[in-house]
KOLKEZA-402347 format. One record per residue (C-alpha): residue number from 1; residue in one letter; chain; y, x, z. Coordinates in steps of 0.5 Angstrom, whole numbers, plus 2048, in hexadecimal, padded with zeros to 3 digits. Example, Ala and Ser with C-alpha at 12.3 -4.5 7.8 and 13.67 -1.06 7.14 Angstrom:
# residues 2
+------+------+------+-----+-----+-----+
| balo | zalo | milo |   v |   u |   w |
+------+------+------+-----+-----+-----+
|    1 |    a |    A | 7F7 | 819 | 810 |
|    2 |    s |    A | 7FE | 81B | 80E |
+------+------+------+-----+-----+-----+
END
This chain:
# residues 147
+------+------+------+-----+-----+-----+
| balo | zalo | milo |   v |   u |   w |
+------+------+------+-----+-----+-----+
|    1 |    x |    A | 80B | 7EF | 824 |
|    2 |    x |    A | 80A | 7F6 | 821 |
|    3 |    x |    A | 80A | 7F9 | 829 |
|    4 |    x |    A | 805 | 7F5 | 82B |
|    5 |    x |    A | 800 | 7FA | 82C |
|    6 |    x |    A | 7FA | 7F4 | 82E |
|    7 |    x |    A | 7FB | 7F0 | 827 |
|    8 |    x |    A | 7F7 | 7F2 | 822 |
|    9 |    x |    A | 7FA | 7F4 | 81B |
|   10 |    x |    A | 7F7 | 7EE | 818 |
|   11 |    x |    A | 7FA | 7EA | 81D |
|   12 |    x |    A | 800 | 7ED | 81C |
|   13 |    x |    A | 801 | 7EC | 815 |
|   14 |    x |    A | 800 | 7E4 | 817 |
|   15 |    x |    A | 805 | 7E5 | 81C |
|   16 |    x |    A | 80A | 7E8 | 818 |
|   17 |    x |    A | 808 | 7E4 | 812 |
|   18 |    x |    A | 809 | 7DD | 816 |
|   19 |    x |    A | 810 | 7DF | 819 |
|   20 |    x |    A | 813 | 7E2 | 811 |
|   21 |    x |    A | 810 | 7DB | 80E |
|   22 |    x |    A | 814 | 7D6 | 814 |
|   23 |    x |    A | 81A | 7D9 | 811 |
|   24 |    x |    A | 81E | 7D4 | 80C |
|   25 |    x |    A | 81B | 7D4 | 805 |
|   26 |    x |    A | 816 | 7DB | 806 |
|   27 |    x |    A | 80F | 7D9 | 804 |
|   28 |    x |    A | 808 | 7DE | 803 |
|   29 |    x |    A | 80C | 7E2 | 7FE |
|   30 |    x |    A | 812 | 7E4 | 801 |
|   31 |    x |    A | 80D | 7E5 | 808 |
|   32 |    x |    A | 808 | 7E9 | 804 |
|   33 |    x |    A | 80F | 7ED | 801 |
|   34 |    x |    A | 811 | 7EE | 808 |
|   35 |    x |    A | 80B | 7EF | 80B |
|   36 |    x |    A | 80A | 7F6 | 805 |
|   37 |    x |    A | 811 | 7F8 | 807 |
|   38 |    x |    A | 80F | 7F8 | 80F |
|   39 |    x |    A | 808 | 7FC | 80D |
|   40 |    x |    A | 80B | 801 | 80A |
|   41 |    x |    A | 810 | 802 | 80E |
|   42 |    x |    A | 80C | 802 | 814 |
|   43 |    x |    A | 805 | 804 | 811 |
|   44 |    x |    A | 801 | 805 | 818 |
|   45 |    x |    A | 801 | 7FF | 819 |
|   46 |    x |    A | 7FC | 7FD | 813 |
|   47 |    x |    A | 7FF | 7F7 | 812 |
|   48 |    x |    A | 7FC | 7F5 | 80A |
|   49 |    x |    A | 7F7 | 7FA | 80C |
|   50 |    x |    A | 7F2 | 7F4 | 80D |
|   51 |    x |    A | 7F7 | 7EE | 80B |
|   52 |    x |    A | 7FA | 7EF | 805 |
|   53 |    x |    A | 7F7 | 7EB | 7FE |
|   54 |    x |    A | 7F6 | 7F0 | 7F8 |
|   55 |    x |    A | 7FC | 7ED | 7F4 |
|   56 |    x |    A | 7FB | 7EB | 7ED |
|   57 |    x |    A | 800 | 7F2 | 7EB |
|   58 |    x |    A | 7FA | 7F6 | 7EE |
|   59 |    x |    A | 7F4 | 7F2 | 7EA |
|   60 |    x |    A | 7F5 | 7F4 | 7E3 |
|   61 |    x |    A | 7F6 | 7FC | 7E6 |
|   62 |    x |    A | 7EF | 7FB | 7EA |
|   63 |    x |    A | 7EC | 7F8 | 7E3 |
|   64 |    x |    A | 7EE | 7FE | 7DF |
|   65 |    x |    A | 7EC | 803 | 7E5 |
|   66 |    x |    A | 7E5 | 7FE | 7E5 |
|   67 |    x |    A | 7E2 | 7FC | 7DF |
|   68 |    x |    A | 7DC | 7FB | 7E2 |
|   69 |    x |    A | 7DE | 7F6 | 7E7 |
|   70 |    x |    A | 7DE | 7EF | 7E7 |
|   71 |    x |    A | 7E4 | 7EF | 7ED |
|   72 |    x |    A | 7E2 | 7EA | 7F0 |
|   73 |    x |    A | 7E4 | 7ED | 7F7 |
|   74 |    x |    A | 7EB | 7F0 | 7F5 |
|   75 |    x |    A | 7EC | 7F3 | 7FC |
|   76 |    x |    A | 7E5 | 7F7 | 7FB |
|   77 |    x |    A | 7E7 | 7FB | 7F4 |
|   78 |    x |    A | 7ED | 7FC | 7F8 |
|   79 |    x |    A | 7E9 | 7FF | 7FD |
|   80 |    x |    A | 7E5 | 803 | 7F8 |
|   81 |    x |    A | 7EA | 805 | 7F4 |
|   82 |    x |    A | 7EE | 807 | 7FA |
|   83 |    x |    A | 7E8 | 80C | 7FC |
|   84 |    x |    A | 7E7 | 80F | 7F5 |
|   85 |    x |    A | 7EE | 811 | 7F5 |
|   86 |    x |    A | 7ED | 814 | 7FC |
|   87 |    x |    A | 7E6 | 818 | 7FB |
|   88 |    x |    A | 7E7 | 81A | 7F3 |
|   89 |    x |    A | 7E7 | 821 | 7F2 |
|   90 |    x |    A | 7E9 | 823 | 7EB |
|   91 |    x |    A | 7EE | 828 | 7EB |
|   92 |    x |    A | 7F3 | 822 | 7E8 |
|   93 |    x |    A | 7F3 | 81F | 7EF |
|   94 |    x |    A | 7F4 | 825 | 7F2 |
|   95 |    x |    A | 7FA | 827 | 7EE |
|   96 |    x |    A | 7FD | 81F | 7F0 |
|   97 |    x |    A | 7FC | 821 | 7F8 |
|   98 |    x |    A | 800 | 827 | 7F7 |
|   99 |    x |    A | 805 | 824 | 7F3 |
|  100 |    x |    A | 806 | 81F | 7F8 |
|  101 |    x |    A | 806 | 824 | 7FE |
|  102 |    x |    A | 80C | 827 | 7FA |
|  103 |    x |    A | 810 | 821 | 7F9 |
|  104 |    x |    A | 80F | 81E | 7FF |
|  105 |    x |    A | 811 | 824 | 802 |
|  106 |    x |    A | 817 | 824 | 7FF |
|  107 |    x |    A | 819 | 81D | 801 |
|  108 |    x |    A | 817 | 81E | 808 |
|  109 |    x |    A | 81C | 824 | 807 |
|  110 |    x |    A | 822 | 81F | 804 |
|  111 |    x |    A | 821 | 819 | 809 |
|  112 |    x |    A | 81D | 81E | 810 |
|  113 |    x |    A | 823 | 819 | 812 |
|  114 |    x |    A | 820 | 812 | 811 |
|  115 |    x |    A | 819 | 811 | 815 |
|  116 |    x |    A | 817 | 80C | 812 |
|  117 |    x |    A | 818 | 810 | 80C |
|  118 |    x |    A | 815 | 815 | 80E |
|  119 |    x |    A | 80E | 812 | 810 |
|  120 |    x |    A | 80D | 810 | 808 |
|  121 |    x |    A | 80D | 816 | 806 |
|  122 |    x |    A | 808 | 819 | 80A |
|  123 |    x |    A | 802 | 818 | 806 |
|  124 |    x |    A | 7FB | 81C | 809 |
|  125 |    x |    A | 7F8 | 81D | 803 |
|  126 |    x |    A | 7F2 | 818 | 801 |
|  127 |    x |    A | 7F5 | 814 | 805 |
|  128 |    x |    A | 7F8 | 80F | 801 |
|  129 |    x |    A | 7F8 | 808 | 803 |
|  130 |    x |    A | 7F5 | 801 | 7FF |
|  131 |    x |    A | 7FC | 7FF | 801 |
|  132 |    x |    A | 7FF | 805 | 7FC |
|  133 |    x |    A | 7FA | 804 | 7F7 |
|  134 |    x |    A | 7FB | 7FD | 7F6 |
|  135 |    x |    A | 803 | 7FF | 7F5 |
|  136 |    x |    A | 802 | 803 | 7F1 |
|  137 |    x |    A | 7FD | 7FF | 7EC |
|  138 |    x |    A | 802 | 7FA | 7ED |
|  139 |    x |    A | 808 | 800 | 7EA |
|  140 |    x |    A | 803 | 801 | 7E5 |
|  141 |    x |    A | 801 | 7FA | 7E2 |
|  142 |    x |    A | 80A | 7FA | 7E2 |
|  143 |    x |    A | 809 | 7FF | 7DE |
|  144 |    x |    A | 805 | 7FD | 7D9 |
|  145 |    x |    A | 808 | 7F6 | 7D8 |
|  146 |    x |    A | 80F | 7FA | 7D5 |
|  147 |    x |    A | 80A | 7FE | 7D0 |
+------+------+------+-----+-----+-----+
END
């Protein structure tokens, strides 16, 4: 599925989703579960770049991030806040990309070996994608919920 160069990613995600759920017990959760997993490990295929819901993980950030908005369309904060992030010029951002260019230039380094790893830790900077963000609002809101 993932080589048809003719199926969209959108098609692909049904596709892929449909075969993890034919298997015994493996419902919408554990096909979106997989379905992150597929996308991070093969990000050029832009699997949950238009398919994959806001989770409930991702709401409270987005709320913290956006007072302002009723979030009724979860999927657009998340684009919104996506492309803040990746437009904002203030020198804290900046200090963050060069942060993450040097991490992951250590980890390219320590895993040169592994592509699949090696692929992860290439971020261009401004380039975050919604996917990331959204894992990353989920890691937050755990993070809140220990305090």
């Amino acid at each position: 599925i993932t080589r048809d160069k003719s199926t969209s990613p959108q098609e692909k995600f049904k596709q892929i989703s449909r075969e993890i759920q034919r298997g015994r017990r493996l419902g919408e959760t554990w096909s979106k579960m997989m379905m992150v997993s597929i996308d991070i490990a093969y990000p050029k295929l832009r699997l949950l770049a238009e398919n994959c819901d806001v989770g409930i993980g991702a709401v409270k950030g987005l709320g913290r991030l956006m007072p302002q908005s009723k979030l009724d369309k979860p999927r657009e904060a998340l684009n919104v806040v996506t492309a803040a992030a990746n437009t904002c010029d203030l020198s804290s951002v900046q200090h963050f990309w060069e942060l993450l260019r040097k991490v992951e230039a250590l980890a390219q380094k320590r895993y040169g070996k592994l592509h699949l790893i090696r692929e992860q830790v290439c971020t261009a900077a401004e380039q975050l994608s919604p996917v990331t963000v959204q894992v990353q609002l989920c890691e937050w809101r755990q993070l809140m919920d220990l305090q």
